[in-house]
N, C-alpha and C positions, 0 to 999 in steps of 0.2 A: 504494500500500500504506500502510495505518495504520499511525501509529509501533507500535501495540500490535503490530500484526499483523509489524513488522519486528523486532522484540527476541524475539519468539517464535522467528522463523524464526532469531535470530543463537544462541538458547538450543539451539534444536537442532543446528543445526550445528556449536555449540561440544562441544554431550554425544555427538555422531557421533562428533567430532575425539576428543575424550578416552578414547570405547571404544574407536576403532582403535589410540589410541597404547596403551591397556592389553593389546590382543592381537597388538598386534606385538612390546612387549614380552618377553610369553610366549612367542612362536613363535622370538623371538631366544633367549632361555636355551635353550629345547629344543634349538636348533640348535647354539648354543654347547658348552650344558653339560649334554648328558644325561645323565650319571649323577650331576649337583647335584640334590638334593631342591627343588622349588620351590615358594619361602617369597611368601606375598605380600606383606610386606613387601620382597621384590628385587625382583618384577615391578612393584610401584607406582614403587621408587626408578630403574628403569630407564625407564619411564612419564612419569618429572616429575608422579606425583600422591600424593594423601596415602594413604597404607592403606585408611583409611574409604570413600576415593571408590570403588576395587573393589568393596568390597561393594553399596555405593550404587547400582552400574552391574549387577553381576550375581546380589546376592544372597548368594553364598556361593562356597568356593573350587571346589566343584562345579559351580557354575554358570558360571563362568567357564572350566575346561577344557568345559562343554557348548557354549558359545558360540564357543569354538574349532577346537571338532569340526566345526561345523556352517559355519564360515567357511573351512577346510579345503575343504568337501566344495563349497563354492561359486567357490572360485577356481578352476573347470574340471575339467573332464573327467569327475565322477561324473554327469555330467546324461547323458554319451554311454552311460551304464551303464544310469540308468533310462530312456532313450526308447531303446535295445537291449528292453528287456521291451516296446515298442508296435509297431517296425519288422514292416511285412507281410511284409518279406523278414526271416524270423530268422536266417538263416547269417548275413547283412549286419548285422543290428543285433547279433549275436554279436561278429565280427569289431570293430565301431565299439567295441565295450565293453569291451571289452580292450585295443584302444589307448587310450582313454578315461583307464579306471581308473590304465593303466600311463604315462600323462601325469600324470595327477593325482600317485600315489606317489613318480614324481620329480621334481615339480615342490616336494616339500616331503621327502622322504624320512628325512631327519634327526628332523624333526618328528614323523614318523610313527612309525619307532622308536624315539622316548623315548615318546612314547605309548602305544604295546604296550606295551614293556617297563614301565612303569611303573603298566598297568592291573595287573600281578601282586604291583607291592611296596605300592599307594597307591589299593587299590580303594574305598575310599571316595570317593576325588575324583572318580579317575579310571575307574575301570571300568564308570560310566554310561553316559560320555558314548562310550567305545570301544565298549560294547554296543549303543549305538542306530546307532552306522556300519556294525557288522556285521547289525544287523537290515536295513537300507536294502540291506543285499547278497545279502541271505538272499532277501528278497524279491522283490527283481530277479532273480536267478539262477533263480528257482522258477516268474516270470513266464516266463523265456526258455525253459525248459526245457517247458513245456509248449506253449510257441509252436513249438517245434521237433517235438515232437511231434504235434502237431497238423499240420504241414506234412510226413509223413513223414519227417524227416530224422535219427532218431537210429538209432541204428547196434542192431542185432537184437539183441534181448535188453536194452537197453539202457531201465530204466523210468524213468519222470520224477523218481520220487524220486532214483534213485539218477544219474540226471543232474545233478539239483540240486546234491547233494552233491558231485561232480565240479565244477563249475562254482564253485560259493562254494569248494573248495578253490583252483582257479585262478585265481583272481581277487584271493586273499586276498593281501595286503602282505607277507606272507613269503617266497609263491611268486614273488611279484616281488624281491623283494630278493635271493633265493638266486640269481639269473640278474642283476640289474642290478650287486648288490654283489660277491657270489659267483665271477660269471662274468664280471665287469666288463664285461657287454652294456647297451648303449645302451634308452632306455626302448622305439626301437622295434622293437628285435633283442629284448629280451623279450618283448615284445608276437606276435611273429611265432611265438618258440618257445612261447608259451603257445596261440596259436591251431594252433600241431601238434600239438602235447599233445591239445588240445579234438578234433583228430580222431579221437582213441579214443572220440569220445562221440556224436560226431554228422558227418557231412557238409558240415563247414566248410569243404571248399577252403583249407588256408591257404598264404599267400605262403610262399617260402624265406626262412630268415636270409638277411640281405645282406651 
């Protein structure tokens, strides 16, 4: 490798290193302190970087909660939700997606309710970047819902639309948290009561609570 070609490769590694430390910073306050308003000059000073570098890395302070929306939806489990809308077996890519989803929600949960809650006081930051993880859900559930349909399996009477609807209701971080917080049930004791619930919709088979 050319020295050229190695100082490139040490630049990027080095600007990897400094976004991850910028959005783990963030994920730490959310986690900490969610009802603290967050200022980017805390996230930088937790960071070890200057103010300026934020915006440098992500643009703006919206872009920054976008890029953690999206790093959220990549540490697992939302991938079991959208290859749930490809499975040939839909009760099974159903079932997958809800445990999925419901790993994912508690694998960050804190995260995720200062999130919500904060797309309603701080819509300008944040209510993009929560609206493009609800759109990715909207859209899965609507793929699933007609997969299900398609394979005879929703329950009489029961239309795609309004399966849809069903489905992104269940799915949604609320409906989880009211049974993981709520109910103090485990992510896969919710997961399991959500896939009963989903039996009013369709022919899911789902396991018992354990």
């Amino acid at each position: 490798m050319s020295n050229r070609k190695y100082e490139q490769s040490l630049r990027a590694e080095a600007a990897e290193d400094t976004r991850r430390r910028i959005l783990g910073a963030l994920r730490s306050q959310l986690s900490a302190e969610p009802s603290r308003p967050v200022r980017v000059e805390h996230v930088a000073r937790l960071a070890r970087v200057a103010r300026p570098t934020v915006y440098t890395v992500f643009g703006s302070r919206a872009g920054l909660f976008d890029a953690l929306g999206a790093e959220l939806l990549h540490r697992g489990g939302f991938d079991q939700l959208t290859e749930a809308a490809a499975d040939p077996d839909a009760r099974r890519g159903l079932r997958n997606g809800i445990e999925g989803v419901c790993a994912l929600y508690a694998g960050d949960r804190d995260v995720f309710r200062a999130l919500y809650s904060m797309a309603q006081l701080d819509a300008e930051a944040v209510a993009g970047a929560v609206q493009r993880l609800e759109d990715q859900r909207v859209a899965c559930m609507n793929d699933v819902a007609q997969n299900l349909e398609a394979q005879g399996l929703l329950r009489e009477g029961v239309t795609v639309d309004r399966a849809a609807d069903a489905l992104w209701m269940l799915t949604s971080f609320d409906a989880f948290d009211l049974l993981y917080t709520g109910r103090s049930l485990s992510a896969s004791d919710a997961a399991a009561a959500i896939s009963l619930a989903a039996n009013g919709i369709c022919y899911l088979q789902a396991s018992p609570l354990r």
